[in-house]
N, C-alpha and C positions, 0 to 999 in steps of 0.2 A: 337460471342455472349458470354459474360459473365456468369459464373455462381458459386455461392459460397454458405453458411448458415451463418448465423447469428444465435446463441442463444441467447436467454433472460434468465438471473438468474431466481433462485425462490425469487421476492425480488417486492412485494407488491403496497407500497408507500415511497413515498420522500416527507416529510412536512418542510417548509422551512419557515421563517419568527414567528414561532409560540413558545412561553414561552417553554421552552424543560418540564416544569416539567406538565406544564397542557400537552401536545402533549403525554409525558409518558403514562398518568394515562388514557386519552383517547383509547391507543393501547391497553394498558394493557387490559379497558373493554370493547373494540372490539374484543378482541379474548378469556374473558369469565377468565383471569388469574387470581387465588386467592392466590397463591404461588413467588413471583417474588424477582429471586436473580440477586443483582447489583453485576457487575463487574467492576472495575476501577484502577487505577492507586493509588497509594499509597500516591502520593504528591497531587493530585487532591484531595484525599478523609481525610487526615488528614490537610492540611494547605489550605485549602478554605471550602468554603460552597457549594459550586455546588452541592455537591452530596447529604449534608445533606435534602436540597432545596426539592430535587426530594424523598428521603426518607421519607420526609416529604408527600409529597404529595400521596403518595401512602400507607401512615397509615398502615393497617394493611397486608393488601398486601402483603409488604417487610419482606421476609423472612433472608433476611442477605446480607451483603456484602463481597465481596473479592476484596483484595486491593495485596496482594499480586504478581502483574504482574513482569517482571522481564526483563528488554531490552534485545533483538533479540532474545525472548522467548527458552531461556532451554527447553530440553524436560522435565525435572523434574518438574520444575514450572506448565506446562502443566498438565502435571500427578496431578499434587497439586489441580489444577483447577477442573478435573474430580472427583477426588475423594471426594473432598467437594459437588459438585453435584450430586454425588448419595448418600450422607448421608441427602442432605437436599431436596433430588426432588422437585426442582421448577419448575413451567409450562411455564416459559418464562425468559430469562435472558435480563437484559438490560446492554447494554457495553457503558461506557463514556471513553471518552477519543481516543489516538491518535493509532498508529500501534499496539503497544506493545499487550495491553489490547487485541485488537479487533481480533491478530492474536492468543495469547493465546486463546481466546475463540473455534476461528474457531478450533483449531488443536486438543481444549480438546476434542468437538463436532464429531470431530471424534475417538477418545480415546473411548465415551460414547456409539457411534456406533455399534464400531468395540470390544468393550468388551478392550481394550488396558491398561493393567493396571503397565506394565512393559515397560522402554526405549526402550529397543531392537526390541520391539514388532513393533515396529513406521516404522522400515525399511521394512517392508513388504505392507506400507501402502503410501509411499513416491512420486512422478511423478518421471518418466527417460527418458533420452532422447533415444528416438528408434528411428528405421530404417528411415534414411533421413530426422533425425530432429523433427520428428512426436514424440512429447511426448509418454508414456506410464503411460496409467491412471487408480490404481487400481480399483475396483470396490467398494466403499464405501458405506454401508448401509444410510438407513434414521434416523439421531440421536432422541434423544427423547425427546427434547427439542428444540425449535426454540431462535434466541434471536433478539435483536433491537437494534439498536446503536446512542447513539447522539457522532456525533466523539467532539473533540476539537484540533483536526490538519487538517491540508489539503492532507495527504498521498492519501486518494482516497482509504485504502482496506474495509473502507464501502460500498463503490459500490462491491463488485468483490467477490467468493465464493474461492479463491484462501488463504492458510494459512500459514506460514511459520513459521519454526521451527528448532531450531540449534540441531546441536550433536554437543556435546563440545567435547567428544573426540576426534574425526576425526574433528572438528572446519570448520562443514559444514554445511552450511543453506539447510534445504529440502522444499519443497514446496508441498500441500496436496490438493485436490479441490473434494469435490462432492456436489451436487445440492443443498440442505438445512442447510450446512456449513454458509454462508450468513445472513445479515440482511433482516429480510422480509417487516421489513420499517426502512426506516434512516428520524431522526430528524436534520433539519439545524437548529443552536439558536445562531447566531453570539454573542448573552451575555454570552455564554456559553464557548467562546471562549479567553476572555480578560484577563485567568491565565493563558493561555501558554507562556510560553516564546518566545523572539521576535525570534529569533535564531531559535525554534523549528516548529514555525508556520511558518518562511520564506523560511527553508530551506523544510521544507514538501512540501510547494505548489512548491517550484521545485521538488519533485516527482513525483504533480499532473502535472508538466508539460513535464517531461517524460514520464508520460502516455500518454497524449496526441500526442508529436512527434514521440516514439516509433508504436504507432498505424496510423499515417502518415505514417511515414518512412518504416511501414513494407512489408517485403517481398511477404505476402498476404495482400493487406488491404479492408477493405470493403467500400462503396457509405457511410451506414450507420455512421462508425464511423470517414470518414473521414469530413463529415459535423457535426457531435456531437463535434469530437475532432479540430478541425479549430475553431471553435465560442469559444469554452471552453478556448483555446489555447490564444485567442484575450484576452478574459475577463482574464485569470491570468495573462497576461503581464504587460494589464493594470494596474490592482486590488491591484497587491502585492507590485509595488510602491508605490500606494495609504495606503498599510495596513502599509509602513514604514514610510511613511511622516504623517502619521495622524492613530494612531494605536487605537485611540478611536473611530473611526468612520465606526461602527456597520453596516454602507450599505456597504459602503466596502471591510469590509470583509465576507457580506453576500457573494457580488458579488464575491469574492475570492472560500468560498463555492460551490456557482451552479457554476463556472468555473468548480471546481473538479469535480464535478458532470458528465457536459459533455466532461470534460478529460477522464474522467471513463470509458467510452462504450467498448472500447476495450480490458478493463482487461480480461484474460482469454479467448477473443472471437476471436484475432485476432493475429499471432503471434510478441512479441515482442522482442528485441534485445540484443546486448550484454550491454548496460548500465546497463539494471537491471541485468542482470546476473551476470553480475564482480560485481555490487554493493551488490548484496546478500552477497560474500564470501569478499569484504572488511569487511563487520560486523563482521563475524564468524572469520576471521583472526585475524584484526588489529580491533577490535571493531570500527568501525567508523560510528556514527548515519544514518541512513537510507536517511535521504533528504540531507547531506552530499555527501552520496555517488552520488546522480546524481549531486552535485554540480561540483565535481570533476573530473569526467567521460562523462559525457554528450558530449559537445563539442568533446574529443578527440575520441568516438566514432561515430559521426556523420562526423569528419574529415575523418576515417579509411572508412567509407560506401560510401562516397560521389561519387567512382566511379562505382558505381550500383543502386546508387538513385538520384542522382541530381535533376529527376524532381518534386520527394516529396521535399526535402529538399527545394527546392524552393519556394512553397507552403508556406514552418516554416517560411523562409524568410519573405513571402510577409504579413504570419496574424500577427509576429510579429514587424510591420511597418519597413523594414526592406529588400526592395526589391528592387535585386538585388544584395543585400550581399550576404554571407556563410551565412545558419543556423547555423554553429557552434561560429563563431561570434557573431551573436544576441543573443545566449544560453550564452557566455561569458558574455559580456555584463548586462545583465539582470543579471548574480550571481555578479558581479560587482554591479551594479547599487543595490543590497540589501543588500552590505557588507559582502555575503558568502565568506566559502572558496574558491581557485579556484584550487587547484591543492592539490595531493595527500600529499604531499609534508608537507601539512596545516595542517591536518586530522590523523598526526600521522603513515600514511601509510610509512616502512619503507624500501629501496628496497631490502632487507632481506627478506622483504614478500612475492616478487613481484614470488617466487616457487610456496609456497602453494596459494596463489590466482589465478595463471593459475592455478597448477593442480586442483583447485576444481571447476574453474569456467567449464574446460570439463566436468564438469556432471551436466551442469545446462541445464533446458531444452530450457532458454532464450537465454543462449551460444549459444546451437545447432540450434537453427532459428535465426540467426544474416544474415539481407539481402543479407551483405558479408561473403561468409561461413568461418568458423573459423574450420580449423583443427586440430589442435596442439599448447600447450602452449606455443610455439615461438610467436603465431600471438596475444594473449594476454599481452604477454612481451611486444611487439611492441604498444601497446595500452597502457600497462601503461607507459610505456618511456614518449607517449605522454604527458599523465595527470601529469606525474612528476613535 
């Protein structure tokens, strides 16, 4: 007999199909907020309207924005974030936009928590990998502020209470997670979606789609998110050919949306593998954008697993019409079929790199639960040879 847990985030509702700026100002007085500070991206909020949109809607409400986010989140930026929040105490933040944004948020949230007013402070607050792979999860208070996300990429860390954050010095992504880090409703507004670039929006939903085969493919996986992430898995196959043959076509990319959605389930709940783990510290190393890196990686990580999981992989095969093949051919494929990178090679990764990306990827906690266990930055060599 079986037996495992599943958790549930602290994370509300998902409204999908509805004007993001009416859906805002609804949340906003459902939870009684008179103080509400936007957080956004900088190219979102100075060269389009989106943001003004929702500004608008929320009159007097809006207490300020911060545009200032900063890709693979510094921990300074972070710091930036916090500090502006406790000069303006807002009762609710609302985050637009894709990773960047939404990870700043999470990581300030904990900054706001945990009193963290200094870089250094952050490593006392970080996940590690313990004893047989079992992360090591500090104890993080409840922040004092909640927020809400309408994303504008397909990344998926608006599902997941999971944050991440570089040290530029040591040029290592940490990763931070407690319960009310999280959005406690995510806005879908596929109109909300038609300023990102094709590039950013294709290569994220192959993020969302590593979340998905990661939470298959894993070493633990659950009943729960192997039916969430199969259906999700189906619809971004579908979806995101659709989002590049016809990129004005707003159901489409809804459907690319609730794809992520149920790619999601397993963020944080079930352990994931060494894609996203190498894929953290290609950012921190060789800066290489976030759905990039599972463009690159994907496949040659699921080639290196395949003698400990075959009969997941099988499964990737078959939801993504594709059976009988390798999952790592269909994951090829599909970054093909939307004109990604395919190899590291693309992406600036240099094999100069290829030290500091094992050494750092051994202290990922995604490293240390990889179905096939990975000891030593030999067996990460060996992995990016592959993606080379």
């Amino acid at each position: 007999m079986s037996a495992g847990l599943y958790r549930f985030i602290a994370q509300e509702r998902v409204i999908f199909g509805k004007p993001a700026a009416e859906a805002v100002v609804e949340e906003a007085a459902l939870r009684g907020a008179r103080r509400v500070m936007i957080v956004a991206s900088g190219t979102l909020n100075r060269e389009t309207d989106a943001i003004a949109g929702i500004r608008k809607a929320l009159g007097d409400r809006h207490i300020g924005t911060f545009d200032r986010t900063v890709e693979h989140v510094p921990r300074a930026s972070v710091l930036e974030l916090a500090e502006e929040a406790r000069r303006a105490e807002p009762d609710l933040i609302v985050t637009i936009g894709g990773g960047t944004p939404m990870d700043t948020v999470k990581v300030a949230l904990v900054a706001l928590a945990e009193n963290i007013t200094e870089a250094a402070a952050f490593d006392d607050y970080h996940m590690r990998p313990g004893k047989d792979g079992v992360p090591e999860v500090p104890a993080i208070g409840a922040p004092p502020v909640r927020q809400i996300i309408v994303p504008t990429t397909l990344s998926g860390a608006e599902f997941s209470n999971i944050g991440a954050a570089i040290d530029p010095e040591r040029r290592i992504k940490h990763l931070y997670t407690a319960r009310e880090i999280c959005a406690e409703a995510v806005i879908l507004d596929p109109a909300m979606t038609v300023h990102t670039p094709e590039w950013l929006w294709l290569s994220t939903g192959m993020r969302a789609v590593d979340h998905a085969i990661e939470s298959i493919c894993s070493k633990a996986p659950q009943p729960y998110t192997d039916a969430t992430c199969s259906h999700g898995l189906g619809m971004l196959s579908r979806s995101l050919r659709r989002n590049r043959a016809a990129p004005d076509d707003l159901a489409a990319r809804l459907d690319s949306q609730l794809g992520v959605w149920l790619a999601s389930t397993g963020l944080g709940r079930v352990p994931y593998g060494a894609s996203h783990g190498i894929g953290h510290q290609l950012g921190a190393v060789a800066n290489v954008p976030h759905g990039f890196c599972t463009c690159v990686m994907l496949a040659s990580v699921l080639r290196y697993n395949k003698p400990v999981n075959a009969a997941q992989q099988e499964i990737v095969s078959q939801v993504m019409d594709r059976p009988g093949d390798d999952a790592a051919d269909a994951v090829a494929e599909l970054v093909a079929d939307l004109g990604l990178p395919e190899h590291l090679r693309e992406v600036g990764v240099e094999r100069d790199h290829f030290r500091a990306i094992a050494e750092g990827s051994m202290g990922n906690v995604f490293v240390s639960q990889n179905p096939r266990r990975i000891e030593s930055p030999d067996q990460i060599h060996e992995i990016l040879e592959m993606a080379w």
